[in-house]
C-alpha positions in Angstrom: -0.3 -39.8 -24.4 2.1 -37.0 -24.1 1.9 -36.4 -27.6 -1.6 -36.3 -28.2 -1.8 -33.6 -24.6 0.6 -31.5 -26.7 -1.5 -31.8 -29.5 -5.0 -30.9 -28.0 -2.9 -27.5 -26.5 -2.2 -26.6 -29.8 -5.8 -27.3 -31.2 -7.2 -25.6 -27.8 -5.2 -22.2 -28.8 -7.0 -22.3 -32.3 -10.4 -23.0 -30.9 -9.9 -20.5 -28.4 -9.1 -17.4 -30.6 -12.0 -17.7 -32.8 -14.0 -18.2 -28.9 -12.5 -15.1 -28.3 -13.9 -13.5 -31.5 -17.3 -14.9 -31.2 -18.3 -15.7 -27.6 -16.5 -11.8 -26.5 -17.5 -10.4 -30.2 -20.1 -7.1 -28.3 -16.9 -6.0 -25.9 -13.6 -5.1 -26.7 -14.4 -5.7 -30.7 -10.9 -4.4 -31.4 -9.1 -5.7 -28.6 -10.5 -9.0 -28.9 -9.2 -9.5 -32.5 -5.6 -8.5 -31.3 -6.0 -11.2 -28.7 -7.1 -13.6 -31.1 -4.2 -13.1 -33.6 -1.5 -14.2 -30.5 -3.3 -16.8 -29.2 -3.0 -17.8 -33.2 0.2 -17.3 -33.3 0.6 -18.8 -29.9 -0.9 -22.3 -31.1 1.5 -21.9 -34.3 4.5 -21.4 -32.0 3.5 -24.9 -30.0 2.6 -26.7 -32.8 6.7 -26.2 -33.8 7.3 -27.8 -30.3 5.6 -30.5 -31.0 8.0 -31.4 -34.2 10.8 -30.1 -32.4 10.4 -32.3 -29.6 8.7 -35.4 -30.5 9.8 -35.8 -34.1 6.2 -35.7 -36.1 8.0 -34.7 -38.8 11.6 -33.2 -40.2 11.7 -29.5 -40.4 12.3 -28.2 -43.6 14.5 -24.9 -43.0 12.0 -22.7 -44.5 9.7 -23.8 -41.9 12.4 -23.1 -39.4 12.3 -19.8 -39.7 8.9 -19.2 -40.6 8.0 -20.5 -37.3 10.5 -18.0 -36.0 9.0 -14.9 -37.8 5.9 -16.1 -35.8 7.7 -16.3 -32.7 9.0 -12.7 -33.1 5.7 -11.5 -33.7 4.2 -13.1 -30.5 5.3 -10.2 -27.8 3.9 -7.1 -30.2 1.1 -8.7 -31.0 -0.1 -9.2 -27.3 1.4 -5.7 -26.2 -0.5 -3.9 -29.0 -3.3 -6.3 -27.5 -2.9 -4.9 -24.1 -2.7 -1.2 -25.3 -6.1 -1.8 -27.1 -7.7 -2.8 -23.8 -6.3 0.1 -22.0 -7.0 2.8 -24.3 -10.7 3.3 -25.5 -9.8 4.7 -28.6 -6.6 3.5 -30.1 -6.5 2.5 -33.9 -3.3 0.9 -35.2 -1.1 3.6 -36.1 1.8 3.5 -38.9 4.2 4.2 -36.0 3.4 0.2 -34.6 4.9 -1.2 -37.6 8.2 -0.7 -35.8 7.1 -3.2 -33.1 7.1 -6.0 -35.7 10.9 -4.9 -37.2 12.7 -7.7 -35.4 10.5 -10.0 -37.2 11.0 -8.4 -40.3 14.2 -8.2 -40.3 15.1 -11.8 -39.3 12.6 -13.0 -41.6 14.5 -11.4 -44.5 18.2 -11.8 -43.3 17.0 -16.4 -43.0 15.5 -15.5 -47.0 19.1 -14.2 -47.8 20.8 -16.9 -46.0 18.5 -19.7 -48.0 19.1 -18.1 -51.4 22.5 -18.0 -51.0 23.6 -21.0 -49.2 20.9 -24.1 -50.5 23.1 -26.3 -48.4 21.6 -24.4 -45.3 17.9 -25.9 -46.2 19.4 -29.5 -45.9 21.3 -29.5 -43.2 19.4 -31.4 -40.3 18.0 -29.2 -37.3 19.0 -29.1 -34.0 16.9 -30.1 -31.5 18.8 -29.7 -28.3 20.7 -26.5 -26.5 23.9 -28.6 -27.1 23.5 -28.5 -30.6 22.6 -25.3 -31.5 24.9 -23.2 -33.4 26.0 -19.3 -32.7 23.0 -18.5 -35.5 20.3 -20.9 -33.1 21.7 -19.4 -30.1 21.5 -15.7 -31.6 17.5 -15.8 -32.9 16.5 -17.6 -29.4 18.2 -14.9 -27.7 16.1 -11.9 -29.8 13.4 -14.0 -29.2 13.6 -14.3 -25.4 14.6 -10.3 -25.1 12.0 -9.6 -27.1 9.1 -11.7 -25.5 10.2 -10.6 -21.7 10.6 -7.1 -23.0 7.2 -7.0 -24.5 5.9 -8.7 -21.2 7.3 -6.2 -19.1 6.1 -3.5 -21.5 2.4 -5.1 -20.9 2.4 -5.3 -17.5 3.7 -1.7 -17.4 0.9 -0.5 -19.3 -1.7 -2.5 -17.2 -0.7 -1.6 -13.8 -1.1 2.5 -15.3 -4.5 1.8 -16.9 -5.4 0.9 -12.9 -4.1 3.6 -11.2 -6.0 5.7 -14.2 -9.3 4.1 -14.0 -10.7 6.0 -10.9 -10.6 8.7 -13.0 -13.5 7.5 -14.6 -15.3 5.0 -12.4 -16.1 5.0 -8.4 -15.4 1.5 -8.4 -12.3 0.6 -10.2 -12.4 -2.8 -9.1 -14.5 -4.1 -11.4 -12.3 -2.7 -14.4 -9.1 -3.2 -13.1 -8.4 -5.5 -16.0 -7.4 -8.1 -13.3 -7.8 -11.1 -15.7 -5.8 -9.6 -18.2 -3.0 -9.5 -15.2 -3.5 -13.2 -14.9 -3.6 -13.8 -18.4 -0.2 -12.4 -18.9 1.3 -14.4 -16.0 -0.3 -17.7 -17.8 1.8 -16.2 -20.8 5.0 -15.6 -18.3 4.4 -19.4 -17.3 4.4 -20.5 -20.4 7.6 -18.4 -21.5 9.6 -19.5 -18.3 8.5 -23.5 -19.1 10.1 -23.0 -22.8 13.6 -21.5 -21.6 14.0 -24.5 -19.1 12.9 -27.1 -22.2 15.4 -25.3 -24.2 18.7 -24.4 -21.9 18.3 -26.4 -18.5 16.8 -29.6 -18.5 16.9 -33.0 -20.5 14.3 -33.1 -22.3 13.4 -36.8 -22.0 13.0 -36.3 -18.5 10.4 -33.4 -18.4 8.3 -34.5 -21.1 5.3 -34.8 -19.1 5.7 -31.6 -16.8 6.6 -29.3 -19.8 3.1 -31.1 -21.5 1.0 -30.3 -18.5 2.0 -27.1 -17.8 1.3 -26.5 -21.8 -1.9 -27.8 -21.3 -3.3 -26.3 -18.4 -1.7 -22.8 -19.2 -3.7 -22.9 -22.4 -7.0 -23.6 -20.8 -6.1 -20.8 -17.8 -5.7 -18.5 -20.4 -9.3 -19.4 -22.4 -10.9 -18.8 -18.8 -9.3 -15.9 -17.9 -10.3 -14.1 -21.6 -13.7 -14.8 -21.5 -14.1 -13.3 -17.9 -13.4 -9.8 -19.5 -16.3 -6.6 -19.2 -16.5 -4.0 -21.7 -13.9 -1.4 -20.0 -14.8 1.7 -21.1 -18.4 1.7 -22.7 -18.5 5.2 -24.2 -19.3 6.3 -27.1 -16.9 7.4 -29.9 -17.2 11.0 -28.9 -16.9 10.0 -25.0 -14.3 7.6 -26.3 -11.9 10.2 -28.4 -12.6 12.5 -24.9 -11.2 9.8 -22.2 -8.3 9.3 -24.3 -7.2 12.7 -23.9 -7.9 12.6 -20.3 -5.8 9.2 -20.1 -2.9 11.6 -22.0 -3.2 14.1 -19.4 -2.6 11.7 -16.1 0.8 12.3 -16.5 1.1 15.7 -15.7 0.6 17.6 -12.2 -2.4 19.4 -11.9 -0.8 22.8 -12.1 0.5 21.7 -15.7 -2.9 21.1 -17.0 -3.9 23.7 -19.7 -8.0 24.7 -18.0 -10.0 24.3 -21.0 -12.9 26.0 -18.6 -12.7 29.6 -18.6 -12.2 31.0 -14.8 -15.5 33.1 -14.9 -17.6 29.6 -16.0 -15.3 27.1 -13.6 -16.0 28.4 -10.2 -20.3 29.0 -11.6 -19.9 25.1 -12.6 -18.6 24.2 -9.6 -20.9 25.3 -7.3 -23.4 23.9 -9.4 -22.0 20.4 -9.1 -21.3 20.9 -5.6 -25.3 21.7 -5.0 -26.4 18.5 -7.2 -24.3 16.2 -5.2 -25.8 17.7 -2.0 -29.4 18.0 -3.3 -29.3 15.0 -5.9 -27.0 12.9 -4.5 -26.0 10.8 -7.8 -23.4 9.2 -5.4 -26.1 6.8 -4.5 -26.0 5.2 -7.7 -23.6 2.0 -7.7 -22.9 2.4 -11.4 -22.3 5.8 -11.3 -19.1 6.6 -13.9 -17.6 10.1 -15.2 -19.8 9.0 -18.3 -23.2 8.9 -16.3 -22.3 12.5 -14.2 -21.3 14.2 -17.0 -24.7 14.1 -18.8 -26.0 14.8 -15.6 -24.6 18.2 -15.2 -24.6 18.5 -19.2 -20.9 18.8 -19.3 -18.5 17.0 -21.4 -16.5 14.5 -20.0 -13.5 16.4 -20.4 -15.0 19.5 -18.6 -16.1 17.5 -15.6 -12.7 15.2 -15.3 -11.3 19.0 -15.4 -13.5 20.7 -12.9 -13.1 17.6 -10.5 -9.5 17.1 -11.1 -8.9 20.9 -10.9 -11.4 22.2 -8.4 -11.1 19.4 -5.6 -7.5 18.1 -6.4 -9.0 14.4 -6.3 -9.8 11.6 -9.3 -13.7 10.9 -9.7 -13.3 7.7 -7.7 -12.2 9.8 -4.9 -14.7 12.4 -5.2 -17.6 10.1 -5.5 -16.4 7.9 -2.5 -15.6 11.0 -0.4 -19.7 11.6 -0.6 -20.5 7.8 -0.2 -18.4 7.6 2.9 -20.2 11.0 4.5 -23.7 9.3 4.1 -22.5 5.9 5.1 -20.9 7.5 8.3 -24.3 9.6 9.0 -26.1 5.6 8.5 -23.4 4.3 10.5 -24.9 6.5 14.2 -28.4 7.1 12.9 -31.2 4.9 14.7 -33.4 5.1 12.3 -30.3 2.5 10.6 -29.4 0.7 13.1 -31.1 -2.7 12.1 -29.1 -2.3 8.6 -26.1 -4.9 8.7 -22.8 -3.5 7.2 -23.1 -5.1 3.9 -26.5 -3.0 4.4 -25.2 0.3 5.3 -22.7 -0.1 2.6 -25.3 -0.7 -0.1 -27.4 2.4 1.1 -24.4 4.1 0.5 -23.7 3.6 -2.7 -21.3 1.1 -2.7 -21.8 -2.3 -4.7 -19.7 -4.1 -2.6 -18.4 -4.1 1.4 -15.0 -4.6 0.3 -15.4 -1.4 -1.7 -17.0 0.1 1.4 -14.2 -1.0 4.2 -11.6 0.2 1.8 -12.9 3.6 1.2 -14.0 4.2 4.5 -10.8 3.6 6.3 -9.1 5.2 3.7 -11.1 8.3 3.8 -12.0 8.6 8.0 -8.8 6.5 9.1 -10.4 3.4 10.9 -12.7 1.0 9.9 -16.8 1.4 9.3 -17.0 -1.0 12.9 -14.5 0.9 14.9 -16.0 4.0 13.8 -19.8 2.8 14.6 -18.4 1.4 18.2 -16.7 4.7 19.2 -19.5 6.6 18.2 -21.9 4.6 20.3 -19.8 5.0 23.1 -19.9 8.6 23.1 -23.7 8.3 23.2 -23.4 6.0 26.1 -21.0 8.0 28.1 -22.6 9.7 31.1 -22.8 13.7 30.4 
């Protein structure tokens, strides 16, 4: 039973990278076939568990450490994964060979050993943390430095990519990337579940909780992949353009180099400040720094500038700023007053009322209610 449930997690990582690539093949093209090379390399690393640990067969030591060049090759492949999702244009660059070094260079240093010690290859494995050797213990080692690195790396990486997506959406939410957040705690699970089988406990007595957690880990991943949206749908032009913007985040406004000359910023300016009054594009629930952008026939560069620059706030900000004004002007007008919340919040341009409460007492200080009560009161109140 627990054999053939360590099996079918194996065969479930296979099946689910070529889901990946075919199910998710019109979003994230790129990113998707990064994800579907570790989840590969994922079902190769628990297909060596199950020799390991239930004895389907003796381990030759060239397998040995070919199943630990794979393992080495896990954590780059799923941060070069999570850098593809975050970054709308990013091709693989010479400079990311140096992430797959460590396997590399174990890879070649277990060739040398072979070649020059053929006794090595015959020599039964070790299958417990009792019986591994200062060699076992040394490869595990750059293999668990390397994976929690690379982890730490990823979720570094994914918690900047959403604080830098209201720079080009008014409602980040929705491309937050908050699967691929859970995805790489599944991983984390899964990471934290081998280093106990290995160094803690007896393996005859956890057979069937290391198993499970296998299984289901597998299976949360495979749902949590196929939840994904396209994150940034630009073109290549818009693409190459929100890169550079993504580059810039890091430094203070007064840094920035203003690729709008000062005679043409304050003109466009004041022409975006009378579209958003007469216009009101705000309105729009999809509304992105793509969509505005053509709407004022500026580049996407020029209007993350003249927004970043002119009001000293992201798009998400800007836009919001505008949706809250309306939604506070819905919020005492009678003409309104039979719309519910989730109403008002809609009118306003928001697509959700979570959206709505968050930007409105982040913006006025109290919430949409509290603001709609006091202003009735002061209606009420004798003059």
């Amino acid at each position: 039973m627990l054999t053939l449930l360590n099996v079918l997690s194996t065969g479930s990582a296979i099946f689910l990278s070529f889901l990946v690539l075919t199910v998710r093949r019109e979003v994230n093209i790129i990113a998707n076939r990064w994800l579907a090379l570790f989840l590969l390399l994922l079902s190769s690393a628990l297909f060596d568990g199950n020799l390991k640990i239930y004895g389907l067969a003796e381990e030759p030591y060239w397998l040995i450490f070919l199943f630990n060049f794979n393992f080495l090759l896990l954590a780059p492949t799923l941060y070069l994964c999570v850098l593809r999702f975050v970054t709308p244009n990013r091709n693989f660059r010479i400079k990311d060979l140096w992430h797959f070094s460590p396997s590399i260079l174990l890879m070649t240093l277990n060739f040398l050993v072979w070649l020059s010690t053929p006794e090595v290859a015959q020599a039964e494995p070790s299958t417990t943390a009792a019986e591994l050797d200062v060699a076992d213990v040394i490869v595990i080692a750059l293999i668990v430095l390397q994976i929690v690195g690379y982890l730490c790396f990823s979720f570094r990486v994914l918690l900047r990519h959403q604080r830098n997506i209201e720079n080009f959406t008014a409602t980040p939410e929705e491309f937050q990337l908050k699967w691929l957040f859970y995805f790489l705690c599944g991983v984390g699970l899964m990471v934290l579940t081998w280093l106990l089988e290995i160094f803690f406990l007896p393996i005859e007595q956890t057979e069937s909780k290391y198993s499970f957690v296998y299984f289901f880990a597998i299976y949360a991943l495979g749902y949590f992949s196929l939840q994904q949206k396209e994150v940034f749908p630009f073109s290549p032009e818009q693409a190459e353009e929100a890169e550079k913007i993504l580059e810039e985040q890091d430094e203070s406004l007064s840094l920035r180099r203003q690729r709008i000359p000062e005679d043409k910023f304050d003109q466009l300016k004041a022409l975006l400040l009378e579209s958003m009054e007469k216009n009101k594009p705000y309105l729009n629930p999809e509304i992105s720094l793509a969509g505005l952008a053509k709407h004022q026939d500026l580049s996407l560069h020029e209007l993350s500038e003249l927004i970043n620059l002119g009001f000293g706030e992201n798009f998400a900000q800007f836009i919001n700023r505008y949706r809250v004004e309306e939604s506070k002007n819905l919020l005492i007008s009678k003409k309104h007053s039979h719309l519910t919340m989730v109403g008002i919040a809609f009118e306003a341009g928001f697509n959700s009322k979570t959206a709505f409460n968050t930007a409105f007492k982040k913006n006025v200080g109290i919430s949409p209610t509290e603001f709609q009560k006091q202003e009735r009161s002061k209606v009420a109140m004798p003059v």
